[in-house]
Backbone bond lengths (Angstrom), bond angles and torsions (degrees), N, CA, C in turn:
res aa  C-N    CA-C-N  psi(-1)  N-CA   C-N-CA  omega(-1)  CA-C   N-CA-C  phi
1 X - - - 1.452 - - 1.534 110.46 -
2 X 1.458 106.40 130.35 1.598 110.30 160.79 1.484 108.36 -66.54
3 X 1.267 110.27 158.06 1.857 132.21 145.48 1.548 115.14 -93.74
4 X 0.965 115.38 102.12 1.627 107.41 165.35 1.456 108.41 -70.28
5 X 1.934 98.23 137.58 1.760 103.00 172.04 1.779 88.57 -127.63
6 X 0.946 89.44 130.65 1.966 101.47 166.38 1.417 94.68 -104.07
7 X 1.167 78.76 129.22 2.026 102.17 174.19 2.016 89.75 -116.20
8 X 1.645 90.41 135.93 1.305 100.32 -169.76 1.633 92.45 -120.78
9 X 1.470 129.24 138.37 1.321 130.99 156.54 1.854 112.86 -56.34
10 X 1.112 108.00 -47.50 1.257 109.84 -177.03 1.829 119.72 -79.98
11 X 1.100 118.08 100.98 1.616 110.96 146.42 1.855 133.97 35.14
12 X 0.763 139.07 134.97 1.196 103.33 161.63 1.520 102.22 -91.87
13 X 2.081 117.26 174.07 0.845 104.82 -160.82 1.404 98.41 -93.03
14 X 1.307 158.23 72.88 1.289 148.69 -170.33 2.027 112.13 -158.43
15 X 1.601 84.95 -10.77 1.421 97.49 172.16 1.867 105.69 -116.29
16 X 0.914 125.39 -17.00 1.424 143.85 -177.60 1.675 100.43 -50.52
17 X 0.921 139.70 167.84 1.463 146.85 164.25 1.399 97.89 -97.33
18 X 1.521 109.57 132.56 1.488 117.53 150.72 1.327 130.04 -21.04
19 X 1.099 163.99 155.36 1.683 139.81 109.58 1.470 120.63 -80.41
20 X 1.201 105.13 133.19 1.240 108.05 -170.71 1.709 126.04 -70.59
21 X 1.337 118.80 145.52 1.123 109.98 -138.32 1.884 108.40 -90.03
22 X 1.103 102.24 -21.77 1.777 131.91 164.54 1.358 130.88 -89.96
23 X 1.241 119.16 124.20 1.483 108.52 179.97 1.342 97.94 -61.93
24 X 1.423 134.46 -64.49 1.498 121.78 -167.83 1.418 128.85 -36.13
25 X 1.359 97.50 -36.68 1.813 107.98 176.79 1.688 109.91 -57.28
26 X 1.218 84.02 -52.16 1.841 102.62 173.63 1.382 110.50 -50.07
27 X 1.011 130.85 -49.04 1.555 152.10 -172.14 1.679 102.36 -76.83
28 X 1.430 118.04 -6.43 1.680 113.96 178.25 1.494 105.03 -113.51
29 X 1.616 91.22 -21.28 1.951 88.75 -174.03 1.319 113.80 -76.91
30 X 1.636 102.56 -46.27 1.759 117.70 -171.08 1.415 125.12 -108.96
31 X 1.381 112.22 -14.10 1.267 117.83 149.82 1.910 94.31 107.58
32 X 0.946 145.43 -137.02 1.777 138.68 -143.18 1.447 73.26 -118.74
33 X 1.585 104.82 151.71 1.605 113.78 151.81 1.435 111.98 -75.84
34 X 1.743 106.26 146.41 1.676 110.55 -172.43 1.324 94.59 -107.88
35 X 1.602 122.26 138.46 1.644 111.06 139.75 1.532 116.15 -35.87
36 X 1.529 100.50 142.18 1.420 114.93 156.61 1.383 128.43 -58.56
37 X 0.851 112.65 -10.36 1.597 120.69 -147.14 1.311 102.54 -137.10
38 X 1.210 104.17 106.91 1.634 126.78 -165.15 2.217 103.55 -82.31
39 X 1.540 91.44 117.63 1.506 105.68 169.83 1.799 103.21 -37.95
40 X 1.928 115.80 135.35 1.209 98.78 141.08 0.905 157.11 -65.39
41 X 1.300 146.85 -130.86 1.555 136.29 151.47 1.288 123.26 -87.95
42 X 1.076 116.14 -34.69 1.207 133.48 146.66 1.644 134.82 -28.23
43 X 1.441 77.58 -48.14 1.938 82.47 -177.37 1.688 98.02 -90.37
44 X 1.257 132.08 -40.32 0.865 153.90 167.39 1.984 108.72 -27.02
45 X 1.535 103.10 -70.29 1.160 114.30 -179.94 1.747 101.18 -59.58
46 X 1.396 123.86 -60.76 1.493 124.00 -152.10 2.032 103.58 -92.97
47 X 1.470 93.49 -5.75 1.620 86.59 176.66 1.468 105.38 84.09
48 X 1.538 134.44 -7.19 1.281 131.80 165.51 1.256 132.58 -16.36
49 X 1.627 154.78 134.55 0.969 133.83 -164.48 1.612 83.01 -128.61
């Protein structure tokens, strides 16, 4: 006889972190969402948007 083992990519869900269910909540834990994408120097120096 075999044993089956399932190998799962994912976690189980009981160790996983919540997501929170409100942006505001979200907005107290981690603070404002940032662009990815970092100003040059340019924009940086003159305030460019």
């Amino acid at each position: 006889m075999h044993s089956l083992v399932y190998a799962r990519s994912r976690p189980h869900e009981s160790i996983l972190p919540r997501p929170h269910r409100d942006a505001h909540q979200r907005y107290l834990s981690y603070g404002p969402v940032l662009p990815m994408d970092q100003p040059g120097w340019l924009r940086r120096v003159f305030g460019w948007r």
